[in-house]
C-alpha positions in Angstrom: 0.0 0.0 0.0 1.7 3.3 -0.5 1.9 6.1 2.0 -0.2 9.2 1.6 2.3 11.1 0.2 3.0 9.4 -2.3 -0.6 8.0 -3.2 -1.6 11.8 -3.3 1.0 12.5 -6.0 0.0 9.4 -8.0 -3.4 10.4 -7.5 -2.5 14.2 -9.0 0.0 12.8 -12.1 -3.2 10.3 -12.7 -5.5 13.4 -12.8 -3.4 15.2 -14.5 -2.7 12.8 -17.6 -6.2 12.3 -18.0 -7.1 15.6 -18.5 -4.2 16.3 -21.4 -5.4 12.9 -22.8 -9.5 14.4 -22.4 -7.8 17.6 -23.6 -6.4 15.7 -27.0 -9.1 14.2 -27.8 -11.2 16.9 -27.7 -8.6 19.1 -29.6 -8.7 16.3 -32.2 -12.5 15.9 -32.0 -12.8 20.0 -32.6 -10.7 20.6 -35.0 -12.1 22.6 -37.7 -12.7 21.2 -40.6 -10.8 22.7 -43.9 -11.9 23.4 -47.1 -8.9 24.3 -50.2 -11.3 27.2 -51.8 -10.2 28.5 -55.1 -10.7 32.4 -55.8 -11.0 33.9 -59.1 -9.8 37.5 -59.3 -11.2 39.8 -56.6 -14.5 41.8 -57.2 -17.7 42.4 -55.8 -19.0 39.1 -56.1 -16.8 37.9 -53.6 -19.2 39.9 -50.8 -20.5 36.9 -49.6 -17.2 34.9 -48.7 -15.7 38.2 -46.8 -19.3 38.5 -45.1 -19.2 34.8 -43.8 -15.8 35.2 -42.5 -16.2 38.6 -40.6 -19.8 37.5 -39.4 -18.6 34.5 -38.0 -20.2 31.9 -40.1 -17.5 29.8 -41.2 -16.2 29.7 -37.6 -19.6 29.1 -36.3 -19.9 25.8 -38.9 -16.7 24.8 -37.6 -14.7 25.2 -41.4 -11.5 26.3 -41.6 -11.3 27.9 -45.2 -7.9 28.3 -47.4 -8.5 30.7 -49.8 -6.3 29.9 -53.4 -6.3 33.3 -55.8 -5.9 33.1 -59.7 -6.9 35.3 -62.0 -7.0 32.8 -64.7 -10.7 31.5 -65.2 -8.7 28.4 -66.8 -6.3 27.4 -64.1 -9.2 27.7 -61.3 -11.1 25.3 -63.4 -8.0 23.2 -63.8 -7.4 23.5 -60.5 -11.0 22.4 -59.0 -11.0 19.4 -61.7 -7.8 18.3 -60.5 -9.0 18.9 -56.8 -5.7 21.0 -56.0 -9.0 23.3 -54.7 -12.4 21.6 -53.8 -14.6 24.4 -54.3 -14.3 27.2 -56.5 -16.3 30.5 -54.9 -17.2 32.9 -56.7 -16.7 30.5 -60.2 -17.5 32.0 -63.5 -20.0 29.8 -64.4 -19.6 29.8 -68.4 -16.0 28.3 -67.8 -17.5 25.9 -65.2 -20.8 24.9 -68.3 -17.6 24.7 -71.0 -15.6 22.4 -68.9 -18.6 20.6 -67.5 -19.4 20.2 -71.2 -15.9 18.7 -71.9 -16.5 16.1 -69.2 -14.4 17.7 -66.1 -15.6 16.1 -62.7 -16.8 19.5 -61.4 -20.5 20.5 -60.7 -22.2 23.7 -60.0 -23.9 23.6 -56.0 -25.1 26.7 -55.3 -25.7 30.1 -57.3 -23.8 33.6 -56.3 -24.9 36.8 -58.5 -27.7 36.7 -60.7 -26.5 39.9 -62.9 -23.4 40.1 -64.4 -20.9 43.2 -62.7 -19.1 44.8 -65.7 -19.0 47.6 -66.9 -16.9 48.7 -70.1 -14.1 51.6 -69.5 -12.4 53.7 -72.0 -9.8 56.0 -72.7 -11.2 59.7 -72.4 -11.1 60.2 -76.0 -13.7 57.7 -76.4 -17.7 59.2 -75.9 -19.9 56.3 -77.0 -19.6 52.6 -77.8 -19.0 53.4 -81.6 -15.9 55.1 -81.3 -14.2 52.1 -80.5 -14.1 50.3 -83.9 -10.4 49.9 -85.1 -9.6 50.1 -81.2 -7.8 47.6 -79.1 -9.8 45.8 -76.0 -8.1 44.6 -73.1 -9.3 41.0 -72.1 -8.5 38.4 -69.9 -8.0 35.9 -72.9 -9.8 35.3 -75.5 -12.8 32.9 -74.4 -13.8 33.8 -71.2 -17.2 35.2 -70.3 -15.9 38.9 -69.7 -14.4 38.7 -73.2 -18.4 37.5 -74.4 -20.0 40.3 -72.3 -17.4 42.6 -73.9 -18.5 41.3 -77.4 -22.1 41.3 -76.5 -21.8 45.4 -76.1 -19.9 45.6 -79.0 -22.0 43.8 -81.6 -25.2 45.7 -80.1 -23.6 48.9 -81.3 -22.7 47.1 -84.7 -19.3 46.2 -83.8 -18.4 42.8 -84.9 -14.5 40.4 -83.9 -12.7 40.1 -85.7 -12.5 42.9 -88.4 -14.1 46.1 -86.2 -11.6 45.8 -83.0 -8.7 43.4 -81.8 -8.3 42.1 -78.8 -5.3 41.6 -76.4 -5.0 39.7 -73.3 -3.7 41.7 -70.9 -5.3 39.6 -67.7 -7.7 39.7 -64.8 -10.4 43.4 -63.4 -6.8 44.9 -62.0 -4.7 44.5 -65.2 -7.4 45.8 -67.2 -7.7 48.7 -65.6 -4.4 49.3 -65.5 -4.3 49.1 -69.5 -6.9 51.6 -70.5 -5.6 54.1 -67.7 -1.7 53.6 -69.3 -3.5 53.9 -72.9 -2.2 50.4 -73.5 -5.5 49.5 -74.6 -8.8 51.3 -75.6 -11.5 49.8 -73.7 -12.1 46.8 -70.9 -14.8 45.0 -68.9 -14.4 46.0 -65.2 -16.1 45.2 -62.2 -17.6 47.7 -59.6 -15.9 49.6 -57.7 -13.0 49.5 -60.2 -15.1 51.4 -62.5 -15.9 53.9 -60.1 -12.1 54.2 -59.7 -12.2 55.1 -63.7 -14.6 57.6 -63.0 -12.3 59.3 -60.6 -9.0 59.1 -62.8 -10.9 60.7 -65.5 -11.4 57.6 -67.9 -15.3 57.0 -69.5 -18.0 54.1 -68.4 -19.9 53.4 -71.7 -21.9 50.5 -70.9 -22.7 48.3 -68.2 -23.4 44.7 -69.3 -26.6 44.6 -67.1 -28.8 46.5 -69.3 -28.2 44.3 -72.5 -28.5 41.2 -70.6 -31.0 41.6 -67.2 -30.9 37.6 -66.8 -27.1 36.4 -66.3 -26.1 33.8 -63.9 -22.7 35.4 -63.4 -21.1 33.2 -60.9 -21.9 30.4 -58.9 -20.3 28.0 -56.0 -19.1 25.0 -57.8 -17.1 21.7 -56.4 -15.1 18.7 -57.4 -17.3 15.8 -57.6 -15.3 13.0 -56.2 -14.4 16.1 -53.1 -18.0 16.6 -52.5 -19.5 12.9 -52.5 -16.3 12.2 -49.6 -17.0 15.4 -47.9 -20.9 15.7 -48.2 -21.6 16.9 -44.2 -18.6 19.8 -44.5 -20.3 21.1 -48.1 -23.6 21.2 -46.4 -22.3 23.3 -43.7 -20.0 25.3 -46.3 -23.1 26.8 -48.0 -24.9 27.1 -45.0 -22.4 29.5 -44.3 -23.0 31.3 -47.6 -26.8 31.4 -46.9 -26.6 32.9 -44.0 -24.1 35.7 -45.4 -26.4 36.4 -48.4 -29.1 36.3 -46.2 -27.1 39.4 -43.9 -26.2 41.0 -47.0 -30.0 41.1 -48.2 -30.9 42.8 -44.8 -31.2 46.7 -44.4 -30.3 46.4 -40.8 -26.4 45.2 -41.6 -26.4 48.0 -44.0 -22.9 49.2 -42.5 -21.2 46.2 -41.3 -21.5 44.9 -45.1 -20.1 47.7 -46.8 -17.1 47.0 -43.6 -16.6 44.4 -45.3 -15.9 45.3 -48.6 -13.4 48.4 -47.4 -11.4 45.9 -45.2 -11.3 43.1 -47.8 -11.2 44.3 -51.2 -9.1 47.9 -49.7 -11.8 50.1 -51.4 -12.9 53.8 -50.4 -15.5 54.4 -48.4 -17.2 56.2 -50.7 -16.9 53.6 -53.6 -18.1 50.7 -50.7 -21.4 52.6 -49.9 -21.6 53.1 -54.2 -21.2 49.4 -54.7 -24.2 48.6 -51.6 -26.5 50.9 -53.2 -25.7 49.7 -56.8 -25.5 46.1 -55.9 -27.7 45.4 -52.8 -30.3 47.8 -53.0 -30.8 48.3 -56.9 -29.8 45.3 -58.7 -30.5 43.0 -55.8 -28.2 39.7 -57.6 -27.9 37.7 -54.3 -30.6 35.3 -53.8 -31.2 34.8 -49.8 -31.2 31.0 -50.4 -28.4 30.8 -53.1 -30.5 29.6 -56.0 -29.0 29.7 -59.5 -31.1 30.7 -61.9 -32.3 28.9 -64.7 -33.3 32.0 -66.8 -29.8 33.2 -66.0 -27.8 30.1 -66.6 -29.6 29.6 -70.2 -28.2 33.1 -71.0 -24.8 32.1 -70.7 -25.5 28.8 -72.7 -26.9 30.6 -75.2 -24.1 33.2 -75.3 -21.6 30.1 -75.4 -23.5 28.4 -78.1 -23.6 31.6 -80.1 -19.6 31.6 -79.6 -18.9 28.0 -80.7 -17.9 27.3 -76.8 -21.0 24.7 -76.6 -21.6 22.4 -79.4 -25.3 22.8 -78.3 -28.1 24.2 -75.6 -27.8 21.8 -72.9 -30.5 22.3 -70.2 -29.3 23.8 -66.7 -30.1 21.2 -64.8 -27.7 19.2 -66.4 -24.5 20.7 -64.3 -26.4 21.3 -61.3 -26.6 19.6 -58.1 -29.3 20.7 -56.0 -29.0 18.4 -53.3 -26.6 19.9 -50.7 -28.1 23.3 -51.1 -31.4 22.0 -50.1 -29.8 20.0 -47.0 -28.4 23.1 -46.5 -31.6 25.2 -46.6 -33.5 22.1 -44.5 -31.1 22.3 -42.0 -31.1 25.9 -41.5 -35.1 25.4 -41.2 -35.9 27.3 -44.4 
């Protein structure tokens, strides 16, 4: 039998090891759960991802997000095929249709903005869309869908590629910008608030895309199929993340904590933040609260792709869609 003594300090190390051995396994059980999220460019789109993370969603469904940047729509489709990312937020959803199309194991989950964000810039010399013919354009490349929203304006002033305009590649909202302000390049496609930065430095906004085409499911949340079937339970919780920060974004009352967000994330003015709320949130109103693509939307950009020799023909929507972790999603939130 041992003494006191020593039975009291067996008793203490005994304690002691089983609370650092309770204290692992809860450490292990707790762990957040991570998610490899691929980003394309940076833009207003991308509200909803800096809402969930300054709100407290993603923390609150346990997820432990690693956010991947390209400005390449190719390589972030690459990238989410090859499931180097496992979900691609916000996704341009006519590269995710063409790839899709091609057979790449990636399918569309959720929806993000139902109206497409670009405006067309130009040099100061240039006063209305016609001016441009014999210009240059700056795009991205030369098949992504900024580069068919910039031929959409074009043709619908009688501008038709090739023959009226060339086109460079010059690369993602940033290096546009950059290229019409140098002179590099006549016109580009832009998102908001970089076109109210064009404003300022004196260059012209001819068009924004959202007049010539009021349906346009401009990006969605899409994943890697084989990622998504293993990791069903942390996708569920993913978009109910997005949900709720839609769902913030949509309310009056976080009027100022959302345009917070955009100033700290995307380093914006003030000024152009509370712009992009009242252009975005309050008059276009893209954001679904419950994260719905639309079909109207997404047979625009079918149609635009067909009309472009991306798609060999109209598939129907619901062919790269799968509905059934949103709706978990939405059943578990109780909506």
């Amino acid at each position: 039998m041992l003494p006191n003594k020593t039975f009291h300090r067996f008793t203490i190390t005994i304690a002691a090891l089983v609370l650092l051995g309770l204290t692992f396994v809860s450490a292990r059980v707790w762990a957040a759960d991570e998610i490899k999220l691929g980003l394309l460019s940076t833009a207003g789109d991308h509200w909803p991802r800096w809402v969930a993370e300054d709100q407290g969603f993603y923390k609150e469904q346990n997820l432990d997000v690693h956010e991947f940047l390209t400005n390449s729509v190719s390589k972030a489709v690459q990238a989410l095929s090859a499931d180097s990312t496992n979900l691609l937020f916000p996704s341009n959803t006519q590269g995710c249709i063409v790839a899709m199309s091609k057979g790449a194991g990636i399918k569309i989950i959720a929806g993000d903005f139902t109206k497409a964000l670009y405006y067309m810039i130009t040099g100061p010399k240039y006063k209305k869309v016609e001016d441009l013919k014999g210009a240059t354009m700056g795009v991205i490349n030369l098949s992504s869908g900024s580069t068919v929203l910039l031929e959409k304006i074009l043709a619908a002033h009688g501008l038709k590629y090739p023959g009226d305009y060339d086109l460079l590649t010059v690369g993602g909202t940033p290096a546009r910008y950059a290229a019409v302000k140098k002179g590099a390049v006549a016109a580009a496609m832009v998102t908001i608030p970089t076109s109210y930065y064009a404003k300022d430095d004196g260059l012209n906004v001819l068009a924004d895309i959202s007049t010539y085409l009021p349906d346009y499911q401009f990006t969605v949340i899409a994943g890697n199929t084989n990622w998504l079937k293993s990791h069903r339970d942390i996708t569920v919780r993913y978009l109910m993340a997005m949900i709720k920060a839609m769902r913030f974004i949509n309310d009056p009352k976080n009027k100022q904590a959302t345009i917070q967000s955009m100033i700290k994330h995307f380093k914006v003015k003030p000024k152009f933040a509370e712009m992009a709320y009242k252009e975005v949130v309050q008059d276009l109103h893209p954001i679904d609260n419950n994260a719905t693509p639309s079909m109207k939307g997404m047979e625009t950009v079918i149609k635009l792709e067909v009309e472009n020799k991306g798609l060999d023909k109209a598939y129907p929507p619901k062919q790269f869609i799968d509905d059934s972790y949103r709706q978990e999603a939405l059943k578990r939130l109780g909506m």
